[in-house]
Legacy VTK file of the C-alpha trace (Angstrom):
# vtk DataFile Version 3.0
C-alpha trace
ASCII
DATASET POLYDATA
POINTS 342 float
101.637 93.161 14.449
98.526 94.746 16.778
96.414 94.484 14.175
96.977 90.537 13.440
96.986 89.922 17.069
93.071 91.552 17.235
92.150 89.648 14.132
93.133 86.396 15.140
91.124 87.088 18.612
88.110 88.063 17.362
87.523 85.437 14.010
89.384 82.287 14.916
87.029 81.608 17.949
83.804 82.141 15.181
85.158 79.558 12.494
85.551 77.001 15.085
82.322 77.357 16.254
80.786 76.551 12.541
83.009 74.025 11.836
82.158 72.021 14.866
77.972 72.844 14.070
78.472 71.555 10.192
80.572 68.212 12.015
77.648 67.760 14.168
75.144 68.163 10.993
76.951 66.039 8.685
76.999 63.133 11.615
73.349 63.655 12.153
72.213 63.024 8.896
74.496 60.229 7.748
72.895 58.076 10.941
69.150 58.963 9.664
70.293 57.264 6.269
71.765 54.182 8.025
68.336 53.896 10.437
65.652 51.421 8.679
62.560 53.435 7.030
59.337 54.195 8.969
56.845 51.343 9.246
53.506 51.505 6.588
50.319 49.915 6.061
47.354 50.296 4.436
45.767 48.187 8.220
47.325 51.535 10.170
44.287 53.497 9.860
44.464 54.477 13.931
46.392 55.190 16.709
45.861 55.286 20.136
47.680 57.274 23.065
50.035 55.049 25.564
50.087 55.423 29.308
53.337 57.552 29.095
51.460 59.646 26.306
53.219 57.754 23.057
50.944 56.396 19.712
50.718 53.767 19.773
49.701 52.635 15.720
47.917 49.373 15.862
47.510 46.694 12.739
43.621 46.459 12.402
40.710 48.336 13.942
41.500 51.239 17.297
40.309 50.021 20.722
37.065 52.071 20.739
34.857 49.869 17.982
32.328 53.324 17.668
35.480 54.880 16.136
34.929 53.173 12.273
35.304 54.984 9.399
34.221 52.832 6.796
30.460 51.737 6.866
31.358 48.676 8.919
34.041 49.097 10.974
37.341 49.537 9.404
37.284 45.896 7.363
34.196 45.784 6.224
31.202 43.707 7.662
32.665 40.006 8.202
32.261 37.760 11.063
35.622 38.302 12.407
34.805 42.267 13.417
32.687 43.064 16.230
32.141 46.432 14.583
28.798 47.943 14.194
28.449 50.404 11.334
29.750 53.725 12.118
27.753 56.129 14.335
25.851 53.396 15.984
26.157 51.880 19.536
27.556 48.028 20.401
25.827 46.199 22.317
27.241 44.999 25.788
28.430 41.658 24.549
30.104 43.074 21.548
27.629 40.863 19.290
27.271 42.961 16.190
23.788 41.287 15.210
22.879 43.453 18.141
23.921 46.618 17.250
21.425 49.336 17.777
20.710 52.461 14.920
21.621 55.642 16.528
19.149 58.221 16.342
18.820 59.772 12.911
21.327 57.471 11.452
19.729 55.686 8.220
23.062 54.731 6.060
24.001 52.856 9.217
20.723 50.375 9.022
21.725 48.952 5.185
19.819 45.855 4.220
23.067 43.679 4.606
23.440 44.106 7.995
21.735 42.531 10.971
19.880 45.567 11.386
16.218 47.119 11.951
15.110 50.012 9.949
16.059 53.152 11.054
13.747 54.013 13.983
12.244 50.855 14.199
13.253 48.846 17.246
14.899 45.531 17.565
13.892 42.503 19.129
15.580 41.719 22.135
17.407 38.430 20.571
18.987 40.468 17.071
16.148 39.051 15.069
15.820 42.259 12.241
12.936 39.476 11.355
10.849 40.519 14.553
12.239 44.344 13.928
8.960 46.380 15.385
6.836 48.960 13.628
7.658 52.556 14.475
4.550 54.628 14.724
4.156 56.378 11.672
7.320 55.038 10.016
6.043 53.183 6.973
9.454 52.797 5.001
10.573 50.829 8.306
7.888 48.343 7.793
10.313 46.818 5.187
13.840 46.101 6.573
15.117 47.224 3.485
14.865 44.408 1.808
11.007 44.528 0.943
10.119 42.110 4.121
8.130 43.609 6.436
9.647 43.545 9.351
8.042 43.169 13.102
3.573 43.244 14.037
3.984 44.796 10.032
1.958 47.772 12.241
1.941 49.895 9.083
1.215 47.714 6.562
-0.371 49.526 3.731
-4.803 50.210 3.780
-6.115 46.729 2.945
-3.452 44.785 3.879
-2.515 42.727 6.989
0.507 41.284 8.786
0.367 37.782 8.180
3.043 34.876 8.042
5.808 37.535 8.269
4.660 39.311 5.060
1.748 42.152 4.407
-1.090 40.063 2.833
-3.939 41.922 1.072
-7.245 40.969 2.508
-9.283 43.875 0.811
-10.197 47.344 0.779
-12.034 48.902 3.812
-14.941 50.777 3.770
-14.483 53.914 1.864
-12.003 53.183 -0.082
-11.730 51.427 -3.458
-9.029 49.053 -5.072
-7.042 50.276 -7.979
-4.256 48.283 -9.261
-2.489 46.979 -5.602
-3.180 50.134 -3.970
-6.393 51.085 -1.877
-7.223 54.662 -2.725
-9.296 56.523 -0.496
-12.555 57.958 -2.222
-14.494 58.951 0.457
-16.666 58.030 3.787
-20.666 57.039 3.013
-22.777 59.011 4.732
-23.241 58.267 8.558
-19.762 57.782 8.849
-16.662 60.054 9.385
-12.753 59.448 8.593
-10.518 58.689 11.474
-7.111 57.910 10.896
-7.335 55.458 7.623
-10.991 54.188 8.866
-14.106 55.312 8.197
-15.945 54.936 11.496
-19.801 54.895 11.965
-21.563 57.874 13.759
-25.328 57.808 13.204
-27.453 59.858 10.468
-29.915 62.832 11.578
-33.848 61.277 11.157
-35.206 62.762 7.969
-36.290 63.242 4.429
-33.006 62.604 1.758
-32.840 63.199 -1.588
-31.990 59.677 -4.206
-32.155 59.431 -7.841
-33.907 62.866 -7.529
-36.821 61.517 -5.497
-37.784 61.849 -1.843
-36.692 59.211 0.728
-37.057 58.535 4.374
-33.505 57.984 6.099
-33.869 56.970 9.614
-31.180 57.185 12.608
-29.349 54.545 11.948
-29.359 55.444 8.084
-31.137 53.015 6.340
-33.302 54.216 3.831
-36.762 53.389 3.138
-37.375 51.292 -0.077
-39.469 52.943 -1.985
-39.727 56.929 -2.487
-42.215 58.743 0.351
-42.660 61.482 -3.113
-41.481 61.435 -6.749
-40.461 64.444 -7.706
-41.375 65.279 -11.641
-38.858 68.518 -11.657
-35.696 66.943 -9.096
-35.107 67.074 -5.333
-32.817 69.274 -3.037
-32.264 69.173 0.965
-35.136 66.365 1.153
-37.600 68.524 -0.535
-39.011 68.068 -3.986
-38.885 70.799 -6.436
-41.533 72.794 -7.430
-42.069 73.308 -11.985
-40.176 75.846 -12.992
-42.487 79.384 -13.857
-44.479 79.163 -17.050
-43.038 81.843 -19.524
-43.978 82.988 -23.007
-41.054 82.696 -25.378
-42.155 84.129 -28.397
-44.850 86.749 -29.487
-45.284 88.468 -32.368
-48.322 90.237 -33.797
-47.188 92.310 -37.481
-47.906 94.776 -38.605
-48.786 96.694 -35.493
-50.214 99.699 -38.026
-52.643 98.620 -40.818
-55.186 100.530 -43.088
-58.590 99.755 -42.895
-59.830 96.255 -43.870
-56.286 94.731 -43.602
-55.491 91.658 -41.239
-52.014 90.916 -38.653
-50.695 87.795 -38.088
-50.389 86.463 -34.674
-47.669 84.366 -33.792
-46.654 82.728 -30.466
-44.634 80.192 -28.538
-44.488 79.675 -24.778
-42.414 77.089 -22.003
-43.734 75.328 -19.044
-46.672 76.225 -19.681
-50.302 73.617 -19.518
-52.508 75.819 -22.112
-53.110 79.077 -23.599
-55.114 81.143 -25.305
-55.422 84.004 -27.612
-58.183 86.413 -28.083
-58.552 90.029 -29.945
-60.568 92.444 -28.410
-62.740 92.229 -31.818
-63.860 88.927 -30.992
-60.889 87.135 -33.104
-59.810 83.563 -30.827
-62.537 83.447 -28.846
-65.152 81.753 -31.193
-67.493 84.694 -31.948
-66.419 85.567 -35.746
-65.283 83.211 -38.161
-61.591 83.078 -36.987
-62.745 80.221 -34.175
-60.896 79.807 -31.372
-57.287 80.677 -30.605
-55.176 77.940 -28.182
-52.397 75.821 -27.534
-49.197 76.195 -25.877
-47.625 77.563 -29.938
-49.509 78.555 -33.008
-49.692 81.183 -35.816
-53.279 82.638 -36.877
-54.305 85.660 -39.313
-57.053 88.003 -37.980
-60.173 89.110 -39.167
-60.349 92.341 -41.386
-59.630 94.993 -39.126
-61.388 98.273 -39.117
-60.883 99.615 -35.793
-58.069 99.476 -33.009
-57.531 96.019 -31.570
-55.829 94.501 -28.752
-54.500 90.656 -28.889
-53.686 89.007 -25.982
-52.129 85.628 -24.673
-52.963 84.136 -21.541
-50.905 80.845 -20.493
-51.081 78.557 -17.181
-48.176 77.340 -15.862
-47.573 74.063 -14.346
-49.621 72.507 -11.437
-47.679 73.791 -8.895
-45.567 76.251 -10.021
-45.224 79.855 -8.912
-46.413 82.338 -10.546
-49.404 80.248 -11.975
-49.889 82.078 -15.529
-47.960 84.654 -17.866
-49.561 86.802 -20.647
-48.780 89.245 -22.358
-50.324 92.043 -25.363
-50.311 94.033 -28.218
-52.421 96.546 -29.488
-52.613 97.204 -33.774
-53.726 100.491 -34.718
-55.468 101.781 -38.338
-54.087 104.351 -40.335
-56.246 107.203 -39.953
-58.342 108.336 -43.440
-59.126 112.678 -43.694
-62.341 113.956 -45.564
-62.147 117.205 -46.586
-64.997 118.978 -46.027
LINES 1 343
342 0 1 2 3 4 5 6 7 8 9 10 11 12 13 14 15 16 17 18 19 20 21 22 23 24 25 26 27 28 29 30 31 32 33 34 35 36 37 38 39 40 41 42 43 44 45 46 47 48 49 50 51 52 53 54 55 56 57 58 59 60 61 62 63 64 65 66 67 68 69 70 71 72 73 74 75 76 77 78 79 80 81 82 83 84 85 86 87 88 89 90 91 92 93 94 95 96 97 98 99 100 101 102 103 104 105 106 107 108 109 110 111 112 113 114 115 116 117 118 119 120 121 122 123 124 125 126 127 128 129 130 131 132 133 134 135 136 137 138 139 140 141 142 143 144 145 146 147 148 149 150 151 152 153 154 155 156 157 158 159 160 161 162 163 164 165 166 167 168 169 170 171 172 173 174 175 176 177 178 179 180 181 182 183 184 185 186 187 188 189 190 191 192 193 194 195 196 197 198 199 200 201 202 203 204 205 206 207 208 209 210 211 212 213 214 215 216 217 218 219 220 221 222 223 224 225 226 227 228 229 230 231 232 233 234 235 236 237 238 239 240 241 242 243 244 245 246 247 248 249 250 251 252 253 254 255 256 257 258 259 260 261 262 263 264 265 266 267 268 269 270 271 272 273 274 275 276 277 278 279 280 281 282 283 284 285 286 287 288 289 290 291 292 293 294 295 296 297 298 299 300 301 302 303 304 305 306 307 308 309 310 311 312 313 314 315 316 317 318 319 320 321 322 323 324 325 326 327 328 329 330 331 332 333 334 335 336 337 338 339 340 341
């Protein structure tokens, strides 16, 4: 009877406790599925915090316009938003055709919207017409579109801002046209490249080199009009070219070793050269014996019978002018010696 007694003490007072906790959970969830369902939209893309720290989730756009997820503002660009494309500033007046680019922010300055170029810089009134030139920003020049926008201050070389549009009005000195381009080949001389110029600087007073004759060139580089020398063998630094050395290209006297009463044949050729001449020391080319006289700048010639040691030579002259002012050269035929006996 003890035992029930502490049994009834110790359980009874647990089981009530979980039946009234499964009571309260049973309520509980049968007045969640009587409450209506939780409001949704495909608009509710925001909330924003209350004064007593509750969401609040509105049915369009949150209450700070910089906040926009899509690339306009969170409905897209229509008249009705006065969102400017994410990451970029409003202006005071909320008027989205004056919405400024932030810094670095290209997607935001699309051709569709009321914008200037990225880095380019607005007029004050929203024209993107009148958008202004950055300095070295040629893809700006073009409001993305393919109208230049602003002074057109980078208009490609040759062109100029004219009527709202880049007009061509011709290559610049130095450069030549190919195509629609202007493609820089180079600045004439007296002149130096600055920037996409050439600009004039003055020529040093002195002798030039043209169609490989001499020419005077004076300070202001005009050339005289005729040449002050003509130089027969081309012109370098303003000075004319001496002839190139005379040289003797081929010689050839065979055979070298003969027996008595035989002849050699001479044979020669020679290059920049005005005349030349060949003699034998045993009178043979120089019009004592009857093989006459020996010249001109090539030629082939038998000797005399030849009974004794001989020595040919050539002797050419170069070119008035040129340095050194001859070239020879020799060859000396020898006779097969004859034995007596005694």
């Amino acid at each position: 009877m003890e035992h029930l007694r502490r049994f009834s003490s110790s359980i009874l007072p647990r089981l009530l406790a979980v039946a009234v906790l499964v009571l309260i959970a049973v309520s509980t969830a049968h007045a969640v599925s009587q409450s209506p369902k939780p409001f949704a939209s495909v608009e509710v893309a925001f909330t924003d915090n209350s004064t007593h720290g509750m969401l609040i989730m509105p049915a369009s756009c949150p209450s700070n316009p910089g906040d926009a997820d899509a690339p306009y503002g969170c409905g897209g660009y229509l008249a009705q938003y006065t969102l400017c494309p994410d990451g970029v500033n409003l202006a005071p007046n909320n008027d989205v055709n004056q919405c400024t680019c932030a810094e670095g922010n290209t997607i935001a300055c699309i051709n569709n919207h009321p914008l200037c170029p990225d880095g380019v810089s607005t007029a004050p009134n929203g024209n993107v017409s009148q958008c202004t030139c950055a300095e070295g920003n040629a893809a700006a020049c073009t409001n993305g579109s393919g109208n230049p926008g602003g002074n057109g201050g980078n208009c490609p070389v040759g062109y100029t801002f004219e009527a709202n549009a880049c007009a061509f009005t011709g290559c610049p000195l130095g450069y030549s046209q190919q195509g629609t381009q202007c493609i820089f080949q180079g600045c004439p001389n007296g002149y130096v490249q600055q920037g996409t110029q050439c600009v004039f600087v003055g020529c040093s007073a002195g002798y030039i080199c043209l169609n490989g004759n001499q020419y005077y060139e004076n300070a202001q580089c005009s050339i005289s009009a005729s040449a002050t020398q003509q130089c027969n063998y081309g012109c370098s630094g303003g000075v004319c070219l001496p002839p190139p050395a005379p040289a003797i290209a081929t010689w050839q006297v065979k055979p070298t070793l003969v027996k008595s009463g035989e002849t050699a044949v001479i044979a020669w050729q020679a290059q920049n050269v005005s005349s030349c001449t060949v003699v034998g020391s045993n009178g043979d080319g120089n019009g004592s014996n009857s093989t006459g006289t020996w010249t001109g700048t090539s030629g082939s010639q038998v000797s005399s019978k030849l009974t004794g040691q001989t020595i040919y030579t050539i002797t050419c002259q170069g070119l008035p002018g040129s340095n050194p002012a001859s070239a020879s050269a020799q060859t000396t035929v020898n006779i097969v010696p004859t034995f007596n006996e005694q």
